[in-house]
Residue, then its C-alpha position, 0 to 999 in steps of 0.5 A: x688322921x683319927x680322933x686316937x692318939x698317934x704313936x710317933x711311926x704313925x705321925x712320920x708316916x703321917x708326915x712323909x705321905x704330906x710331904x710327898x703330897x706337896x712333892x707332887x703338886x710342885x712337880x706337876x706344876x713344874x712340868x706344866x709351867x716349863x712348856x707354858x713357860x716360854x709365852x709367859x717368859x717375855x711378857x711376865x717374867x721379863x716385863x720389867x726389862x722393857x720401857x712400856x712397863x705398867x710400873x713405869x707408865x704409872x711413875x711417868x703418869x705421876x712426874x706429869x701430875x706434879x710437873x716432875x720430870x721422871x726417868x721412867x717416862x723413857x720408854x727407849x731403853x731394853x735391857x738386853x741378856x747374853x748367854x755365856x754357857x751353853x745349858x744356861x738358859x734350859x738351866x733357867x727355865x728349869x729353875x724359874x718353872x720350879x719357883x713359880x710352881x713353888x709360888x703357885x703351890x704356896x696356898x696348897x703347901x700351907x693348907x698341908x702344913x696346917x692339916x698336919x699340925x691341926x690335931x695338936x692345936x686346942x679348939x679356940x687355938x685352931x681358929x686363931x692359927x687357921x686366920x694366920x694360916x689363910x691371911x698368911x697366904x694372902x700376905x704373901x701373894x700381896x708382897x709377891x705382888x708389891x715386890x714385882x711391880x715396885x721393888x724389882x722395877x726400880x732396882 
């Protein structure tokens, strides 16, 4: 984008070659993630459903050093999953490699929205929205993080 003020054609056009940027990304990431998918499958995406989880091998660690007895530090149970329809399980695929390409293009689709609405910020509004723009992606990787080896192990 130039120093000149833009006409409102040229800020759709603007839009539309971002947005079809971050299309790309995702479906190139989707592509590549659903052939990777199945040796990422088991031990990532479904980790939480077997015994020997990180998580709960540290809640069992932390019964043992207060002298609690915890129900993590049963490593006997699986949880198992039956298909009921016949495409569900390619249907699954598809759908957690477009998440994932969505969670891993999140960095990317924040820098694209901040390129598209930098021109219209003040130079000291620039820098404060370019520190939430870079501890927003932080915060969410860390959420991400916190919600796959806390929140989704005890639900």
């Amino acid at each position: 984008m130039g120093t000149s003020e833009m006409t409102f054609w040229d800020h759709l056009d603007e839009l539309r070659s971002s947005l079809l940027r971050i299309l790309a990304v995702v479906v190139i990431l989707a592509v590549g993630l659903f052939f990777w998918l199945p040796s990422l499958f088991d031990p990532v995406i479904l980790g939480p459903c077997f015994g020997d989880f990180l998580t709960y091998r540290w809640f069992c660690t932390l019964g043992d050093l207060f002298g609690l007895t915890s129900p993590f530090c049963d490593t006997s149970f699986n949880v198992g999953m039956i298909n009921l329809e016949l495409t569900a399980q390619f249907l699954l695929h598809l759908r957690v490699a477009f998440l994932l390409s969505l969670v891993l293009g999140c960095p990317y689709l924040l820098y694209e929205i901040w390129r598209f609405v930098r021109p219209a910020f003040y130079a000291n509004e620039r820098r404060a929205f370019s520190l939430a723009f870079l501890l927003g992606g932080a915060l969410f990787y860390v959420g991400l993080t916190l919600c796959y080896l806390f929140i989704f192990p005890i639900t």
